[in-house]
N, C-alpha and C positions, 0 to 999 in steps of 0.2 A: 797595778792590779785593780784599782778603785778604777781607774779609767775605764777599764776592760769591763767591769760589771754596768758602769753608766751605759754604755755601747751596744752593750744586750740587754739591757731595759728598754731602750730606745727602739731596740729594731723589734722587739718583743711588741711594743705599744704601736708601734708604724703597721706589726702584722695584724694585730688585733682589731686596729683601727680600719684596716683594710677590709678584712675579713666580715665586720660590721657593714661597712660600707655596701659590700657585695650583697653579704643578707639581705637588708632593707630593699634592696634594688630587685633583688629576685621577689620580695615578697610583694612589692607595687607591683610588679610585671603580673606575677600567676596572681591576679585577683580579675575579672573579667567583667565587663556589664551588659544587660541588666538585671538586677534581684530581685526575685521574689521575697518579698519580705512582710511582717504585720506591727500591727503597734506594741510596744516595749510593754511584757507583762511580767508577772511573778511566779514562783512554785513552777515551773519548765526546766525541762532537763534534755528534752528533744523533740523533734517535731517528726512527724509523718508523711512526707509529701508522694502525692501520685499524679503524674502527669502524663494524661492518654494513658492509662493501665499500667504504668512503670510506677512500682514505690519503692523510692528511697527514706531510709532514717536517718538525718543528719541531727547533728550536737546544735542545741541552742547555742544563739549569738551573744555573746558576756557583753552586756552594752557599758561594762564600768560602773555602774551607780546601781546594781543591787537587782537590774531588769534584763532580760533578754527579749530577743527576736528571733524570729527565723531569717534568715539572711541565706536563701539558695542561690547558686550561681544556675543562671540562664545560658552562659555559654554553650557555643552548638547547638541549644534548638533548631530545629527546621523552619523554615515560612510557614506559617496557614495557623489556621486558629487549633488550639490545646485547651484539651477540658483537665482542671486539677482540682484536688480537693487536698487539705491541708488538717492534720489534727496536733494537736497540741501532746507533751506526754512528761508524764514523770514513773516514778518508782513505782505510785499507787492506779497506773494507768494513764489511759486514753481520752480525750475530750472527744466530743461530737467533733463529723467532720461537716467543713467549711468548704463549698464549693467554688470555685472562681475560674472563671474560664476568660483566655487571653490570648490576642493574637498577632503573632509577628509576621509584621508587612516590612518587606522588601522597596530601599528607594526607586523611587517612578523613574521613569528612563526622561532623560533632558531632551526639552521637545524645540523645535524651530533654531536647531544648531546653527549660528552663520558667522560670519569676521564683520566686524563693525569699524 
């Protein structure tokens, strides 16, 4: 009987283990580059982002030591230059907004193709 319970500990921990494994793998995959991001501040609880007239509110970034950022995913933009403006926010409000404008260029096509 003791055997039987070490057996299912075992395969309990091989699933767990597994099951971890998977997680972390999925969470490196769905994370995308590149970030819109600012330097690590205090009293933020969310930020405001508008990029070309689309506003999204995303959750500040827990930087671990007491400070967040904004940390957006750029995944899927389009080519050409984007105008954003970015504000800061807590419970007691909104900061001023921050404009920045940025533009994704597409790599240059490989010129003088030959076999060498």
């Amino acid at each position: 009987m003791r055997r039987l319970y070490l057996n299912i500990t075992v395969f309990l921990l091989f699933i767990l283990f597994l099951f971890c494994a998977l997680a972390m793998a999925f969470v490196n995959t769905a994370r995308a580059e590149p970030y819109l991001i600012c330097d690590p501040q205090l009293n933020v609880s969310f930020y405001v982002v508008t990029i070309d007239g689309n506003t999204n509110t995303v959750p500040a970034f827990d930087l671990g030591d007491g400070t967040v950022r904004l940390n957006y995913d750029l995944a899927g933009i389009t080519e050409g230059e984007h105008v954003c403006s970015i504000k800061a926010g807590n419970v007691w409000g909104e900061s001023v907004s921050v404009p920045f404008v940025f533009t994704r260029a597409g790599p240059g096509v490989p010129g003088n193709v030959r076999i060498q």
